[in-house]
C-alpha angles and dihedrals in degrees: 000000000000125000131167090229084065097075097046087047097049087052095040084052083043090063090057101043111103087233132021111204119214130190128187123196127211141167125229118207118201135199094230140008096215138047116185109322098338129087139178121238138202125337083009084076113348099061101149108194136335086256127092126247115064109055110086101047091042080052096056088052104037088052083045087054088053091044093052094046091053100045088051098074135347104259118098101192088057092040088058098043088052092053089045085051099049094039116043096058103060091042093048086059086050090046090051096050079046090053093052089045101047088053095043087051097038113039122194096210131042095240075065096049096046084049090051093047093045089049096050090056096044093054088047085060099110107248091026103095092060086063085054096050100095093043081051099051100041081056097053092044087053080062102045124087122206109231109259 
């Protein structure tokens, strides 16, 4: 259940705690997957969004992709270009849809945050969502990724 007093009681029970654990998250973008004959897989180079969901099934195709390429010739060096070259485009367009979610769901000011609640409550009004149907579609179209 939220409620706008949460957030006020869990730091004023922070200040009491022995130890406060904090994690930042942050994305690394690299130039290339691959360096000789080795490569990175899933979440090493193809980490989509902070936020859960995606990771371990981008990861197995990513891996059959690889698998493919390298069963396809002998050369390793080509076989790993070619999956880098299959695979990071069509990431980069999911990173990028993570990177708007994750903004929109996590707001860094409070103007943000005020604009994501009211939001929230205005989308559980009953008739509403209808209305929202065409903003949410045209989101998730901007994820998916037409088979090549």
């Amino acid at each position: 259940v939220y409620s706008s007093d949460l957030v006020p009681q869990v730091l004023g029970k922070a200040r009491e705690l022995p130890t406060f654990l904090y994690e930042q998250v942050g994305q690394v973008v690299l130039p290339h997957w691959y360096r000789g004959r080795i490569a990175l897989l899933g979440d090493a180079c193809q980490a989509v969004s902070l936020l859960p969901g995606q990771g371990a099934s981008l990861s197995l195709a990513a891996s059959y992709v690889l698998a493919e390429e390298l069963n396809r010739e002998g050369d390793v060096k080509a076989a790993l270009a070619r999956y880098e070259h299959r695979v990071r485009p069509p990431l980069a367009q999911l990173r990028r849809a993570g990177r708007r979610a994750a903004d929109w769901l996590v707001p860094a000011t409070p103007a943000g945050i005020l604009t994501r609640d009211a939001a929230i409550r205005l989308a559980s009004i009953r008739g509403l969502s209808r209305l929202l149907r065409p903003v949410v579609n045209a989101a998730r179209e901007d994820v998916i990724v037409p088979p090549a």
